[in-house]
C-alpha positions as CSV (number, residue, x, y, z in Angstrom):
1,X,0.0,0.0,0.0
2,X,1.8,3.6,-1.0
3,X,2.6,5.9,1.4
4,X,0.8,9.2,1.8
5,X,2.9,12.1,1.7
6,X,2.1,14.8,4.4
7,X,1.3,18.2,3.0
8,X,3.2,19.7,5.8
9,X,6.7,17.6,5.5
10,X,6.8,18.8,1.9
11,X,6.1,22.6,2.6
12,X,9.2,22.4,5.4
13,X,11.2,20.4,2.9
14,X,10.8,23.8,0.6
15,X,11.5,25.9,3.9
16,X,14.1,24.2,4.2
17,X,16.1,24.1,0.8
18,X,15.3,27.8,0.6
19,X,17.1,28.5,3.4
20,X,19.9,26.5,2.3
21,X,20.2,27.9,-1.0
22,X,19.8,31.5,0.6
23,X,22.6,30.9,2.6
24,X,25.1,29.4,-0.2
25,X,24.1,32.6,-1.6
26,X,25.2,34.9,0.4
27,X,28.3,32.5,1.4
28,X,29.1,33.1,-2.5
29,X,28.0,36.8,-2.4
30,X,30.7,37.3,0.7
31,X,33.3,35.6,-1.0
32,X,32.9,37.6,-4.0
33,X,33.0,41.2,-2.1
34,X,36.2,40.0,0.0
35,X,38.0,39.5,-3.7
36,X,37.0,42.6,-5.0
37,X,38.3,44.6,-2.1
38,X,41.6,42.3,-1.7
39,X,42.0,43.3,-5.7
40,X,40.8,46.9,-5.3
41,X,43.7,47.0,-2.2
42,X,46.1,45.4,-4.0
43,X,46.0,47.6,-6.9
44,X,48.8,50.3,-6.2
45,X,51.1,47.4,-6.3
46,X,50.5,46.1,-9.5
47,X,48.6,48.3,-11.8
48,X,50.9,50.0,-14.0
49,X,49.1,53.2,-13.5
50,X,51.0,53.1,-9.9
51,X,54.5,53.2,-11.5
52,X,55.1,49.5,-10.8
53,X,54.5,47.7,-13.9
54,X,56.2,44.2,-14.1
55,X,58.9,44.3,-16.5
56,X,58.2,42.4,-19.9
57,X,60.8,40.0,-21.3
58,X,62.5,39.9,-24.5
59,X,60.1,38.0,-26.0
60,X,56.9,39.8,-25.3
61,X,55.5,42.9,-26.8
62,X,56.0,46.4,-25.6
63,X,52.7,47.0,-23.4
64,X,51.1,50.3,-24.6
65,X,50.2,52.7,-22.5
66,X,46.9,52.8,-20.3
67,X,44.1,55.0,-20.9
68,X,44.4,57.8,-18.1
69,X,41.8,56.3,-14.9
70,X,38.4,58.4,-14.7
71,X,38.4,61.3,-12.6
72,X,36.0,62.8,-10.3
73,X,36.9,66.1,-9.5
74,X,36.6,66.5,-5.7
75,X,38.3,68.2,-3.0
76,X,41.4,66.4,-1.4
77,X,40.4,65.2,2.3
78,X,44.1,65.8,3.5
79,X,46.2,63.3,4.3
80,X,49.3,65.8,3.1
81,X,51.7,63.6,5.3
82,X,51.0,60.8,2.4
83,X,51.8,63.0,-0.3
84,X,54.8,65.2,-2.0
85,X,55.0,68.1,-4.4
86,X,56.9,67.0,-7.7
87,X,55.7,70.0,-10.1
88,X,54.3,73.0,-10.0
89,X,53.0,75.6,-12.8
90,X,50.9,78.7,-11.2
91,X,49.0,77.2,-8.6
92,X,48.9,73.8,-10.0
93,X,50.7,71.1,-8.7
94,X,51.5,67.2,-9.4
95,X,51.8,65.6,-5.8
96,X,53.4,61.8,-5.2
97,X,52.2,59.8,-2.8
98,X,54.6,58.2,-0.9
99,X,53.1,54.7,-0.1
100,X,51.8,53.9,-3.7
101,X,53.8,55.6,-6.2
102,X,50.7,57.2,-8.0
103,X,50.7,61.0,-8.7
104,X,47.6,63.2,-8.3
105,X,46.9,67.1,-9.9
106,X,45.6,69.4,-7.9
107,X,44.7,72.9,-8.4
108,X,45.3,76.0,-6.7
109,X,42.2,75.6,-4.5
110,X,43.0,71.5,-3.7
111,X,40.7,69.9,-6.4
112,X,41.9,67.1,-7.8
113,X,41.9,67.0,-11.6
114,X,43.8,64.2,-12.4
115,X,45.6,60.7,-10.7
116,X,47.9,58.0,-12.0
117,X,51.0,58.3,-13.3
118,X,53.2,61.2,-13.4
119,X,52.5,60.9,-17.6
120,X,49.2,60.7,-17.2
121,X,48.6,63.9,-14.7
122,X,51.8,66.3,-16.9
123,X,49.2,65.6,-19.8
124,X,46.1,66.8,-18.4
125,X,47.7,69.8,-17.3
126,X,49.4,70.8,-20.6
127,X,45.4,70.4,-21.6
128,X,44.6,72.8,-18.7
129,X,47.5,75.6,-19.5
130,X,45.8,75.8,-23.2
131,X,42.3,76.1,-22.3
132,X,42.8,78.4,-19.2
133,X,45.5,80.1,-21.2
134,X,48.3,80.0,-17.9
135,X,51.1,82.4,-18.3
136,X,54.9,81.0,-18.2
137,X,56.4,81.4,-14.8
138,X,58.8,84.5,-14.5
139,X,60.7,86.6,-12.4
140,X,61.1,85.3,-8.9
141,X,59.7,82.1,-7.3
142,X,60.0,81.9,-3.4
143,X,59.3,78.5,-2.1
144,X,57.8,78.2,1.4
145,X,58.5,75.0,3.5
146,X,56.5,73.8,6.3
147,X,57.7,71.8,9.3
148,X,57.5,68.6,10.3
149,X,54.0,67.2,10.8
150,X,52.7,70.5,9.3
151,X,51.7,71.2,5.9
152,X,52.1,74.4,3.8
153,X,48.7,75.6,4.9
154,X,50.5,76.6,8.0
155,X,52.3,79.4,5.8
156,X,49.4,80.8,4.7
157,X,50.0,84.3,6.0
158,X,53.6,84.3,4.8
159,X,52.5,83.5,1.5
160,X,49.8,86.1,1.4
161,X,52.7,88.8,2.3
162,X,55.0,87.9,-0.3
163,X,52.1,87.5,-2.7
164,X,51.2,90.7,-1.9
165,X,54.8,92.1,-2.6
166,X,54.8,90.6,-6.4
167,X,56.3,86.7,-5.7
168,X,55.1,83.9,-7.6
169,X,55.3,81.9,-4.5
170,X,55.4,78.2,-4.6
171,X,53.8,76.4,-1.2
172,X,55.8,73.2,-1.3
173,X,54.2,70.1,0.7
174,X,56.4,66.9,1.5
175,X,55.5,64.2,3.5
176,X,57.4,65.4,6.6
177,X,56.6,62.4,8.9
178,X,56.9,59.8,6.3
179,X,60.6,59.8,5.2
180,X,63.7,60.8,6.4
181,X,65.4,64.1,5.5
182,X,67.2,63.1,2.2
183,X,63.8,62.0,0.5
184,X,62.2,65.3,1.6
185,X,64.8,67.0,-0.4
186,X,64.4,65.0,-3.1
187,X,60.9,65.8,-3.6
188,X,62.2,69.2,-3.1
189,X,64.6,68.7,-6.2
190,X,61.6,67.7,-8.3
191,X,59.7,70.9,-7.7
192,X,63.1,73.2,-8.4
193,X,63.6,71.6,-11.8
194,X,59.9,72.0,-12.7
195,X,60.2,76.1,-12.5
196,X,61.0,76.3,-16.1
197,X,61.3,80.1,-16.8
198,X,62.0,81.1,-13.5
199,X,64.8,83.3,-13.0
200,X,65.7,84.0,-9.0
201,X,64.5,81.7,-6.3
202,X,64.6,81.8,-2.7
203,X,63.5,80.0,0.0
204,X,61.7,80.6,3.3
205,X,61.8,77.3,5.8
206,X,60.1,77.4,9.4
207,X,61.5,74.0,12.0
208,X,62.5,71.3,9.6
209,X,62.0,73.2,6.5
210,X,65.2,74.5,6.4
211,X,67.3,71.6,7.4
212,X,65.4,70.2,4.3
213,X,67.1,72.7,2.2
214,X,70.4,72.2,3.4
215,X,70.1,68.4,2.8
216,X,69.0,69.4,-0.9
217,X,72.2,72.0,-1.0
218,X,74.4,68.6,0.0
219,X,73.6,66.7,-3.6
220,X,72.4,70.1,-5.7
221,X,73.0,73.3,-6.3
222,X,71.1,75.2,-8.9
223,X,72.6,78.9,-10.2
224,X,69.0,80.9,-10.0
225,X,68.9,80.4,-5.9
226,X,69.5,83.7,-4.7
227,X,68.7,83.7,-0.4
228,X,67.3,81.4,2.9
229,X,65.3,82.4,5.6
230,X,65.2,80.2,8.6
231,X,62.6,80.3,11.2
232,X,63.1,78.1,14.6
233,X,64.6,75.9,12.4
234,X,66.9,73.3,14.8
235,X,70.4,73.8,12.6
236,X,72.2,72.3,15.8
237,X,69.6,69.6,16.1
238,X,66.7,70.1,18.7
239,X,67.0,68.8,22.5
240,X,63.6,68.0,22.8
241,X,63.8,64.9,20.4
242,X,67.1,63.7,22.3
243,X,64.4,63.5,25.0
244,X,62.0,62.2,23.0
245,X,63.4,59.9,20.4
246,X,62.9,56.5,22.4
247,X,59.4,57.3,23.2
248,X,57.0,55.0,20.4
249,X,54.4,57.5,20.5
250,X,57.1,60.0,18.9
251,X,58.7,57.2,17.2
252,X,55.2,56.7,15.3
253,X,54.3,59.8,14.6
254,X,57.2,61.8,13.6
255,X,58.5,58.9,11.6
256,X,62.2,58.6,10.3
257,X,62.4,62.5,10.0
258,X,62.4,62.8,13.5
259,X,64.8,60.3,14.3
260,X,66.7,62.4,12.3
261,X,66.4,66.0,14.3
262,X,68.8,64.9,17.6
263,X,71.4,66.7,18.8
264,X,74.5,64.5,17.7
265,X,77.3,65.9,16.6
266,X,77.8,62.2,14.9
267,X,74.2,62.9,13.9
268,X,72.1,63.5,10.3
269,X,71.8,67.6,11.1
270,X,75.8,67.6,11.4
271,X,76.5,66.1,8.2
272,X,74.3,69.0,6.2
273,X,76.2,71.8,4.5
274,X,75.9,75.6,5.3
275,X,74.8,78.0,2.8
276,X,77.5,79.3,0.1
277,X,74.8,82.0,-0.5
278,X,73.4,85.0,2.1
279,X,70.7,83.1,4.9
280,X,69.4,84.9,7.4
281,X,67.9,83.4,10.8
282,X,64.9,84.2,13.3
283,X,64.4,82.2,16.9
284,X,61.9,82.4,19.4
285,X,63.1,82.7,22.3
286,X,61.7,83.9,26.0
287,X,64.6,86.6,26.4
288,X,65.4,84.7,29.9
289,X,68.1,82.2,30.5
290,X,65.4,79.0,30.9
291,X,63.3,80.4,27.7
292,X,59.9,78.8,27.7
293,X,60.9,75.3,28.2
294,X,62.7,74.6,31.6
295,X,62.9,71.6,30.6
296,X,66.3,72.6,27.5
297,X,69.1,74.5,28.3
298,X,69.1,78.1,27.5
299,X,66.9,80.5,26.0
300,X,64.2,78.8,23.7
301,X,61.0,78.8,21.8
302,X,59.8,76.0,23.6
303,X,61.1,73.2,21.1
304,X,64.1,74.4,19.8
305,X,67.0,76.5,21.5
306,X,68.0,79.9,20.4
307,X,71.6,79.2,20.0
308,X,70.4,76.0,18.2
309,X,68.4,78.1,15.4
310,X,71.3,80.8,15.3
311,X,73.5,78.9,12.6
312,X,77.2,80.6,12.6
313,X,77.5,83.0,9.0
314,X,74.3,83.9,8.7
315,X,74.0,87.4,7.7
316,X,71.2,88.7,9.7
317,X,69.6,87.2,12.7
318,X,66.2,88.1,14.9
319,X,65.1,86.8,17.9
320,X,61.3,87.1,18.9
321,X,59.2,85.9,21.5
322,X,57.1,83.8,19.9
323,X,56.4,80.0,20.5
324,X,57.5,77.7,18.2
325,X,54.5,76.6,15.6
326,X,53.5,80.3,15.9
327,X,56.1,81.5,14.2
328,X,55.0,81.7,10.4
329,X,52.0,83.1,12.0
330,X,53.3,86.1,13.9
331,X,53.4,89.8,12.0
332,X,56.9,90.9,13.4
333,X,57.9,87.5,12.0
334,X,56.0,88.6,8.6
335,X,57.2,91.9,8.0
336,X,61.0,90.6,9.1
337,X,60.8,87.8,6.2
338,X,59.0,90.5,3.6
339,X,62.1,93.1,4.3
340,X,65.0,90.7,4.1
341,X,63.8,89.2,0.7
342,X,63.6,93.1,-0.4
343,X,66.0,94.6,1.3
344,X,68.9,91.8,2.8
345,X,68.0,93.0,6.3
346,X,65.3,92.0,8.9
347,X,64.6,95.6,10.1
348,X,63.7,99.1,8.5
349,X,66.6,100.9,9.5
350,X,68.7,98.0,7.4
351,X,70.9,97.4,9.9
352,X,71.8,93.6,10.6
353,X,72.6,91.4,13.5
354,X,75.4,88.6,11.8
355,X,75.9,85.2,13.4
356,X,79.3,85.0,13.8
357,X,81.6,82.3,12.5
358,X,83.7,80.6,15.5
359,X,87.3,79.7,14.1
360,X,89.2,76.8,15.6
361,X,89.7,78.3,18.5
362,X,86.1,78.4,19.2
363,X,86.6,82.6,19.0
């Protein structure tokens, strides 16, 4: 005699397969998102936009080059510490990033226009001179440089001034925290070369900035530099990180750089080469023997010493009191910087204030 079937077993055997199947699905569907992102990560490192192409053997073709990526146009959301300036043409500028290799454009107001590679972003701003009809670049260019952990927003007033006064001023970013002092310079290098048509440069540096350009000076020269302005910047290596430089949390977030800004006459800072051309310094200092920081010997701005940020042949020096980050911010600071890059001397009257240089005798 056959069996009868229950009307009820078969509706749960449906229940059930559904919810089997439902749940292969999304097993499949969750396998298939985790490749895409793994791929999506994995991308800097093997797409040839990215600079890092495998290199083809003899025997296979040449690979042509890739269609530029699409491009949103958006506003940057930071992360300066990532990138470096390699070009820049009124305003515009071609940034590296320093994890990936890709290169971004970015105009005067942070949009970004452009990303890839370097060949990819010069050609969409040769499109962008022609339709917006860009002058060459002329006269003289005075590039500001930020200090470490900062970015070259933090010379904003500085560059308004000099604006003002007629510079084509170039706000160079480089990823401070991120490498060590050689590889700032480099990036450095990149953006010099780039100022085709540019006939006098100078530069004005606050902390790290300007032993940035004395590591460039110690591989390059180039004959247009004309002058240096140094603000707190640690020539003599700063105290505060001999202090500091065991500690992870500074370890992590001032990176190799940092390392790099000790007090050691065996040291990074000891190694880089003074000015051949007129510099000029400015400290912050308390005006009292244990400055703002008891903390470091000797007068100071709270992270770097007077006598540290007086380096020996300059040919004008000003001391303020003025904290450290504040600086670039500070109007006596702002008219000093304006007048030397006019006039060779920090005050109105031109008279100047020399940093002696010690022979061997230490006199």
């Amino acid at each position: 005699m056959a069996q009868v079937r229950n009307p009820m077993d078969s509706c749960l055997e449906h229940r059930l397969a559904g919810r089997t199947w439902n749940r292969r699905r999304y097993a499949i569907s969750r396998v298939i998102a985790c490749s895409l992102a793994v791929a999506t990560f994995l991308i800097p490192a093997v797409d040839p936009l990215y600079g890092s192409e495998p290199k083809a053997s003899e025997s296979e073709p040449v690979p042509q080059p890739e269609p530029a990526p699409p491009n949103l146009t958006m506003k940057t959301l930071g992360g300066r510490q990532f990138w470096g300036d390699v070009a820049f043409i009124r305003g515009w500028t071609i940034q590296r990033n320093v994890f990936t290799g890709h290169h971004r454009l970015l105009d005067p107001r942070d949009f970004r226009h452009a990303w890839g590679t370097l060949e990819h972003c010069q050609a969409k701003l040769d499109e962008i001179r022609l339709e917006q009809k860009l002058e060459p670049m002329s006269g003289e260019a005075v590039i500001l440089l930020h200090g470490i952990v900062r970015s070259s927003k933090a010379m904003n007033r500085i560059q308004t001034r000099l604006e003002d006064d007629g510079y084509l001023v170039v706000p160079f970013d480089y990823p401070s925290t991120r490498v060590d002092l050689k590889q700032c310079s480099s990036f450095l290098d990149d953006v010099i070369k780039s100022l085709d048509g540019v006939e006098k440069i100078s530069f004005v540096a606050h902390s790290m900035g300007g032993l940035v350009v004395r590591s460039w000076l110690k591989e390059n020269s180039d004959e247009r530099v004309r002058t240096l302005v140094m603000m707190g910047t640690p020539n003599h290596g700063a105290e505060l990180a001999n202090m500091l430089r065991n500690n992870h949390l500074f370890r992590l977030i001032l990176g190799p750089s940092g390392q790099q800004l000790v007090s050691d006459p065996r040291g990074a800072i000891a190694t880089l080469p003074v000015p051949e051309f007129p510099y000029a310094v400015i400290a912050g200092g308390k005006g009292t023997p244990n400055g703002y920081n008891p903390l470091i010997p000797g007068d100071d701005d709270s992270i770097v010493t007077v006598s540290s940020a007086f380096l020996p042949g300059a040919v004008d020096s000003l001391q303020v009191p003025v904290l450290h980050s504040f600086l670039p911010f500070n109007e006596t600071v702002v008219d000093a910087v304006a007048l030397f890059l006019k006039n060779g001397a920090f005050r109105q009257s031109g008279k100047t204030q020399p940093v002696p240089v010690q022979d061997a005798n230490g006199e």
